[in-house]
C-alpha positions, 0 to 999 in steps of 0.5 A: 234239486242241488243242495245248497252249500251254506260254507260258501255264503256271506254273512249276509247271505246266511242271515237271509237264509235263515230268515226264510227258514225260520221268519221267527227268528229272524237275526236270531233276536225274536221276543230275546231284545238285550238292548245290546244293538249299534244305533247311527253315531247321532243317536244319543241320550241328551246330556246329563249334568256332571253333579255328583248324584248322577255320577253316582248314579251311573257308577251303581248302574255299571255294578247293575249292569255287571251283576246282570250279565253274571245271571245275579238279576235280583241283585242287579235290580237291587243296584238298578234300585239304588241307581234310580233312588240316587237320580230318579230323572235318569231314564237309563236305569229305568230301562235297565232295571225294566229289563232284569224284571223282564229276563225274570218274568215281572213283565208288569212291573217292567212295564212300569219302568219302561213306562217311566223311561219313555217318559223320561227320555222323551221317547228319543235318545238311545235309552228312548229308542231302547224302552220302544224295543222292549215296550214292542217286544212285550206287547207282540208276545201279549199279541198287541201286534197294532201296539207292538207295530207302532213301537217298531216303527217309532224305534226304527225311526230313531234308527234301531236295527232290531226293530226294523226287522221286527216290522218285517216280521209282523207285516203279514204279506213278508210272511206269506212270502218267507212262507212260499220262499221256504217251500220253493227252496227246501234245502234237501 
């Protein structure tokens, strides 16, 4: 068998390949959803009214944003806190806050502010789009895999790439057939 030179390949043809090596790991995102993903133009949060709670509200949420890509995710909860304590109507927070708790491990507690993000967002928008990605992802690793599946597909409705392929994944016919795939086109 001829040994395939992977310097030659796409990007795209790269990110197949490895989703058939390693079906888990398909985009290299399994179970590791950061919220950070493009979603088409149209898919916005409705629109918040320009008082000064919200703008509060917002500025506390780029501080706890901030702190948690510096790894300060007690902090960053702190300010998530303060951010929904200032506007408790915004789901953004909310979903936000539910996912330091989960980069921590509090998954209980994250799942009550993805809860409340849902219920606040409508379930539409990106921040609705964004608490289905997380809410799917915590029930696949609990292996709610009929929860986990109904909220992939309620994300990849509202346009989330992430889940789309997270779908794939859990449909058990793709993975007998990245099984096979694999076997047939072991890189030697």
């Amino acid at each position: 068998m001829t040994t395939l030179n992977r310097d030659c390949l796409s990007e795209h043809d790269r990110q197949v390949l490895e989703s058939i090596f390693n079906p888990s790991q398909i985009g290299g995102e399994e179970l590791l959803y950061n919220g950070k993903e493009e979603f088409p133009e149209d898919l916005q949060d409705r629109v918040e009214p320009n008082n000064p709670n919200i703008i509060e509200s917002k500025k506390l949420e780029l501080i706890a944003i901030q702190l948690a890509e510096d790894g300060k995710l007690p902090e960053a909860i702190l300010q998530f806190t303060k951010a929904i304590q200032v506007a408790p109507e915004r789901p953004a927070p909310w979903n936000n806050r539910a996912q330091a708790y989960r980069y921590l491990g509090n998954e209980k507690t994250a799942l009550e502010d993805i809860e409340q993000a849902l219920q606040l967002s409508n379930r539409s928008g990106r921040t609705g789009c964004r608490a289905l990605c997380q809410r799917g992802v915590l029930r696949r690793k609990n292996n709610d895999l009929d929860g986990a599946r109904a909220d992939f597909e309620e994300a990849a409705k509202l346009g989330s790439k992430f889940a789309r392929t997270q779908l794939i994944e859990l449909n058990p016919y793709a993975a007998l057939c990245n099984q096979m795939l694999r076997e047939v086109m072991k890189v030697q």
